[in-house]
Every structure is written in C-alpha cells, then in structure tokens.
N, C-alpha and C positions, 0 to 999 in steps of 0.2 A: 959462650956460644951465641951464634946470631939469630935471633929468633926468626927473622926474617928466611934465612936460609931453612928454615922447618917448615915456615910456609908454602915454600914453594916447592918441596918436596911433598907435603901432602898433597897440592894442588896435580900433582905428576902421577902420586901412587890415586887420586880417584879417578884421573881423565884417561893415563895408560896412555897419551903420547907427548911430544913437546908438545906438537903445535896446538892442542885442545887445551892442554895446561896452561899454553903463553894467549890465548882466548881467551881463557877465564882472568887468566892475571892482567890482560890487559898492556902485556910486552911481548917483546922479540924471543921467538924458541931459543935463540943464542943464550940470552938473558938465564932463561930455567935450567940451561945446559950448562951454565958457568956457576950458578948456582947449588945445584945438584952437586956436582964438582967439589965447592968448596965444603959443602955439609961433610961430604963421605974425607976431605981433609981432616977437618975437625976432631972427628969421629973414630978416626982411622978404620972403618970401616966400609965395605963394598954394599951400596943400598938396592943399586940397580944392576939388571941386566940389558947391556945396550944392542935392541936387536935391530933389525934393520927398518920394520916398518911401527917399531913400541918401542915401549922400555915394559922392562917387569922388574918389580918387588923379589931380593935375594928373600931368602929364608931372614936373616939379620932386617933386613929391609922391613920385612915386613911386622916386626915385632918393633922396629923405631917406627915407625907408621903408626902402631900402636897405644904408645907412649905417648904421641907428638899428636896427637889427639885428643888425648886425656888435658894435654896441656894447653889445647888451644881451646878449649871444652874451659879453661879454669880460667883462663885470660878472658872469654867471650863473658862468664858467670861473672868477673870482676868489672868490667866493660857494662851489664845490664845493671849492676846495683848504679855504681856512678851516675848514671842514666835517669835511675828509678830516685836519687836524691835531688838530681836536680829541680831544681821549680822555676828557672830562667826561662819566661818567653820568647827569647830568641835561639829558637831551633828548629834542627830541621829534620822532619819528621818524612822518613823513606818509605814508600809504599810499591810493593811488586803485585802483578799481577798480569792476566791474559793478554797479551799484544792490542788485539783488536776492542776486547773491553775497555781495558784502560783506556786508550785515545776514544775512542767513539760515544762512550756510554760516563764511564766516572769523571776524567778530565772537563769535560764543561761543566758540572755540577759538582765537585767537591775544590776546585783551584778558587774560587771565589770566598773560600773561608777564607784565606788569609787578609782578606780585605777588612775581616772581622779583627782579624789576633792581628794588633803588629808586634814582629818579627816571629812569625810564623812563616817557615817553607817549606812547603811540600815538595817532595821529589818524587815522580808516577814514573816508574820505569817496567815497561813491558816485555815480558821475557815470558819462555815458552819451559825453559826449563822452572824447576823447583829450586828457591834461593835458600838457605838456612837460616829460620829464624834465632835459633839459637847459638848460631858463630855471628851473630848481628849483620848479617848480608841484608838487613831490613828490618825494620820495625814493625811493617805491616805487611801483610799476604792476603791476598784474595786466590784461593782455591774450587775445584770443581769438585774436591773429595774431602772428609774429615781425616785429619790425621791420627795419628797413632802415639804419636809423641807427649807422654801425659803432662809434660812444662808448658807445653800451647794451650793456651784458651784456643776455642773451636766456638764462633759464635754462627748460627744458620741463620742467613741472611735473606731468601728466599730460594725457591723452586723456579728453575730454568727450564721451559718447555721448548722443545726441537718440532720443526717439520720440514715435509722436502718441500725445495723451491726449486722455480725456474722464471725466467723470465715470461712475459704475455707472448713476444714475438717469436722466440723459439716455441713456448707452446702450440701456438698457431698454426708452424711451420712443421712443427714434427709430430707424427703421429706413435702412439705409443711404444712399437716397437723399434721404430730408429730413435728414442733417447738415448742420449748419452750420457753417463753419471759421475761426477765429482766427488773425489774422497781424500783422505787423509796418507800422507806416505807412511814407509813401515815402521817410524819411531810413534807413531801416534794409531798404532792399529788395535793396540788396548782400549781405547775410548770406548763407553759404552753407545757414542749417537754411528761411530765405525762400524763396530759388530752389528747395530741394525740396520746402516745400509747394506751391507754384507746378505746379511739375511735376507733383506728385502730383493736385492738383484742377482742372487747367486751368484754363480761363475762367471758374469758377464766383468767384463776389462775399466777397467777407470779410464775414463778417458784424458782424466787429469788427477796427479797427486801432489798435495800440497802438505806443508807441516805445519801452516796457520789460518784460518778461518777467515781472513782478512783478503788472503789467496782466493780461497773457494767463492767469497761472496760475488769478487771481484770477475770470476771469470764465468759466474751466474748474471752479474748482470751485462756483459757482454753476450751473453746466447750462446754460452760455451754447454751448457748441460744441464744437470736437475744436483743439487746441492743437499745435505742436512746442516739446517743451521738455526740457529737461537732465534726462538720469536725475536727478543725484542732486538735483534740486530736490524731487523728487516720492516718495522713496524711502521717508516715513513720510506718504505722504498717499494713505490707506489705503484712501479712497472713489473715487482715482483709476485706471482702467485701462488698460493700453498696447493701441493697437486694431494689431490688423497692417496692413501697408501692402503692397502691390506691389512697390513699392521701396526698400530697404536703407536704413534711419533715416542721418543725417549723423553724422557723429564733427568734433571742431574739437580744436585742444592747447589749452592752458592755457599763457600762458606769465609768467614772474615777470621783470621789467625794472627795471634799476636802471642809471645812471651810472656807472663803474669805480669813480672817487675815492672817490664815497658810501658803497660797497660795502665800504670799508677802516674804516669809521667802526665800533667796539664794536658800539656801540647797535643800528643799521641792519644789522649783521651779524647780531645775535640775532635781529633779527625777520625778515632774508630764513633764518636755519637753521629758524627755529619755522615760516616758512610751508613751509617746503621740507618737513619732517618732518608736518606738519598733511595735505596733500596726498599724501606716499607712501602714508599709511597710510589714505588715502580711495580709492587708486586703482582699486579694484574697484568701491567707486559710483560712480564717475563714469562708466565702463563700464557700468552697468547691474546688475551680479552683486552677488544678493545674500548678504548673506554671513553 
C-alpha cells in the first residue's frame, strides 16, 4: 500500500473538502482526487462520500481514518527518535508561530543564532492555524494557550498584556461616539482579547474584520478605528495611542511547545534557550512598561 495515498486521505477526512485538503498539502484538488481514488482501489473499499460542495467519511471511511492515524501517529514517533539521535550541526530547526509575531518581534532577534552555529537553519513560518507537533509539522511552536497534549513540553514564556489603540489623528478627529471598532472575523471570535471588545462595545458593528492582527494594526494606523492589540506590538509605533477603557485590557501567556524527544536535539535546544532568553528580557513590553 502506498503510504502516501493515507496521507492524503487523512489530510481530506480533517479539512472536509479538496480544495482545504490540496491547501494544506500544498497541490492541485485534482491531485487529492486522484489520490483518494487510488486508496479506495487498493482497498476495495468506498471511503468517501462525494457530495457536491464536501466530501464525508463513509462509515468504513471513517474507521480507516482511524487506523491510518494510529499509523501516521507510529511513523511521526519513529521520525522524533531519529531526530532525538542525531547530534549533526547541520539542521534545520522549524519554528511555527503567530503571523505577525514571527515577522515583527522574533525573526530579527532569534535568525542571528545561526551566525553562532554553523550549519544551523532556522525556518520561522507564520501561520494562523495550529501545526501538529507530534506528526512533526515543526519542531517548535509558539502558542497563546497551553496545550493539553501531555508529550508537549508547555514552557511559559511570558504574560502578553492587550489595550485598545487608535491612532492620534483619528483620536483628534472623532469624538467618542462616532468611533469605529476593529476586530477579529468569525474563525477567531473565541479569542479571549474578542470577547473583551465585544464586551466593551456591545452591539455596535465592526467596522472591519480581519483574521490576523497584522490586518487590524495595519488599518489602526491608517485612521480606520480603535483596535485590541498586544503592548508590545505597538511599543515604537509612536503615532499610536492607548485610549482607556472601562474595563481592565486582557493579558494571554505566551507559551513555547515542543515534543520531549526534539527538545534533546543540540540544535533545537539552542533555538528553544535563544527564544527563552529573547522573551525574558522582553518581559516588561510585553506587559506594557516601558522601559
């Protein structure tokens, strides 16, 4: 059997259509469809049901779903020991995290290790979803929650303090009751700094919704509305203002995730000390104080 073809049916029975499944995989929905295809050949079995705007998991389907997990679950565990033997300088260590963090905040301050290690490379890729550390979609994760997953080390890296901003020029210009408020679209209305604008504005309409903070900062400092967003995003963005609110800004931790095994790797170890140490000595912005 082709292991490949198992991946790309798991990849279908999590996302629920081609086109999110040929997204994650990084190909043509043709590709997931021809693949799909050949599993359920293999097999002689029906996995899916092809409806017109998804696919669903038959009954059969969804117990090889089941199976074909366990086993990418045994290949991933094989994958981390390999990983966790090696002691070759020359690799390269994956790091996932928040879109706008990663570029803004860690990328100028942890990419200058590798000037230290040679043949160290880092890879900072920013992503909005949640990557699997334990099918090795990364070595490293930067989180706004602890996970539940008791094979993750969960290291707390600091306390992230929120307030609303807006720009001086809009403040100026608008008096309290014509602001307009920037927030989060419906995939991200879980957030706890969402629920406190929410709170804080009632019923009143968004006047923009974004799915990345990178969005909202962006259309704060154009004079688009009043924003929640991370002290230290804003710490040299010197046209921006903190407006007071009624109620007490959100704080969220920070936290640094990695798999045990990975954690024993050289390489992977310099880059969780260098973030560990990047982050002590920020911890007062991220709080807000500045220093």
């Amino acid at each position: 059997m082709d292991w490949d073809n198992l991946r790309f049916f798991l990849a279908l029975a999590d996302a629920g259509s081609l086109s999110r499944a040929a997204e994650k995989l990084q190909v043509d929905h043709s590709t997931v469809a021809r693949r799909i295809d050949a599993l359920e050949r293999e097999l002689g079995v029906r996995l899916v049901e092809r409806l017109s705007r998804a696919y669903r998991l038959t009954a059969q389907g969804e117990q090889v779903r089941d199976r074909a997990k366990e086993v990418e679950a045994g290949i991933a565990d094989l994958a981390r020991f390999a990983s966790s033997v090696d002691r070759s300088p020359q690799r390269i260590v994956r790091v996932n995290g928040p879109p706008t963090f990663v570029a803004n905040f860690l990328a100028p301050r942890l990419l200058p290790l590798q000037r230290q290690h040679p043949g160290l490379r880092i890879e900072l890729v920013g992503e909005v979803r949640q990557v699997s550390l334990t099918r090795g979609e990364a070595d490293l994760a930067l989180r706004m929650e602890r996970p539940r997953d008791k094979e993750i080390v969960a290291r707390r890296l600091a306390v992230m303090a929120y307030g609303l901003y807006g720009s001086r020029d809009y403040l100026a210009r608008c008096g309290e009751d014509e602001r307009e408020y920037l927030g989060c679209d419906d995939s991200l209305d879980h957030l706890p700094e969402q629920r406190w604008l929410r709170m804080l504005i009632g019923d009143r309409v968004l006047a923009l919704r974004a799915n990345d903070i990178g969005t909202q900062l962006t259309a704060v400092r154009a004079g688009l509305g009043l924003a929640v967003l991370p002290c230290i995003m804003v710490r040299k963005e010197h046209d921006l203002v903190s407006v007071p609110t009624r109620l007490p800004p959100p704080t969220r931790e920070l936290w640094l995730l990695f798999h045990r095994d990975i954690g024993r790797v050289p390489a992977v170890r310099a880059v969780i000390d260098r973030i560990t140490a990047i982050t002590t000595e920020a911890r007062a912005a991220f709080l807000g104080v500045a220093s």
